[in-house]
N, C-alpha and C positions, 0 to 999 in steps of 0.2 A: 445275849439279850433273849430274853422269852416273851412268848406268847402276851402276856399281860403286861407287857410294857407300851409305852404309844410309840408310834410312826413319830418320829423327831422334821418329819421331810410335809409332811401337808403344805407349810405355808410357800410351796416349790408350784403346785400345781397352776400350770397354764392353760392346758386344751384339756376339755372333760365332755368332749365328742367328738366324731366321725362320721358320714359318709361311705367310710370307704369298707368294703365287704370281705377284703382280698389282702394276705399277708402278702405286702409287696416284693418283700424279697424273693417270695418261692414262685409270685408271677414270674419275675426277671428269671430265674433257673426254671421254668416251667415244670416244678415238683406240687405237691397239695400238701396242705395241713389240715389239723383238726379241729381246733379252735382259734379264736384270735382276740389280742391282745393288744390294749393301744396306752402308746406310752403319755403319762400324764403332764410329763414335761414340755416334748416336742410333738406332741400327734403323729409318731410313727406307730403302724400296725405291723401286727410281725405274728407268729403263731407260735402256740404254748409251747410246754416241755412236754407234751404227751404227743407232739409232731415230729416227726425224724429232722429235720434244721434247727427249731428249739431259736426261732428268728427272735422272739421277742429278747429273751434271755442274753439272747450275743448282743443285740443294741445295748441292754443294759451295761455289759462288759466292755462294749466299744465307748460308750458315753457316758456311763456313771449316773444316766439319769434314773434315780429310786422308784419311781412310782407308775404302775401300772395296773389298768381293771378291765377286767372280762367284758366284752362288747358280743358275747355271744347274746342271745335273745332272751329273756327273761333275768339274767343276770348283773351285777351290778357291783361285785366284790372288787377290793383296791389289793395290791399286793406291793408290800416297801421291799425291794432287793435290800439296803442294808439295814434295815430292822428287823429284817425276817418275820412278818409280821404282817396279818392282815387287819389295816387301820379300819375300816367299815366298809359303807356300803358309797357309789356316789351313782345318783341315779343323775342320767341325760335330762 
C-alpha cells in the first residue's frame, strides 16, 4: 500500500482525546519516553517508536487496533498501522 492510498480504518475511530499525560505502561515499569501516542480505537497512551518500549507500537501488535495520533502539543497527525499511512490530521 502507498502513501497515496486512504486509511481503509477511520470508520473504526472511537476515542479522539485524552487527559492522560503519561504512557502508561512505562509508569507501571517506571522507564520515560519521548513522545505519546493515543490509540484511536481504545484510548490507550503508550509512547512512540523514538522511545526505548515503542508502548504505543506493541498495543497495536497486542490488539490489532489500526489507528493512532500524536497527542504531543501542537500536533494532530493520525497514523493507520495497517495502511501504513498517515490518513490526516484529527484535532481534539
Amino acid at each position: 500500500m502507498t502513501m497515496a492510498q486512504r486509511c481503509q480504518h477511520l470508520d473504526r475511530i472511537k476515542v479522539t482525546h485524552t487527559d492522560k499525560h503519561v504512557c502508561e505502561d512505562c509508569v507501571k515499569t517506571g522507564d520515560t519516553w519521548v513522545h505519546l501516542r493515543l490509540c484511536l480505537i481504545c484510548g490507550h497512551v503508550g509512547c512512540c517508536d523514538s522511545s526505548k518500549n515503542k508502548h504505543a507500537t506493541k498495543h497495536f501488535h497486542a490488539t490489532r487496533h489500526p489507528l493512532i495520533r500524536s497527542i504531543e502539543p501542537g500536533e494532530a497527525w493520525m497514523w493507520c498501522y495497517l495502511d501504513s499511512t498517515v490518513p490526516g490530521e484529527l484535532k481534539e
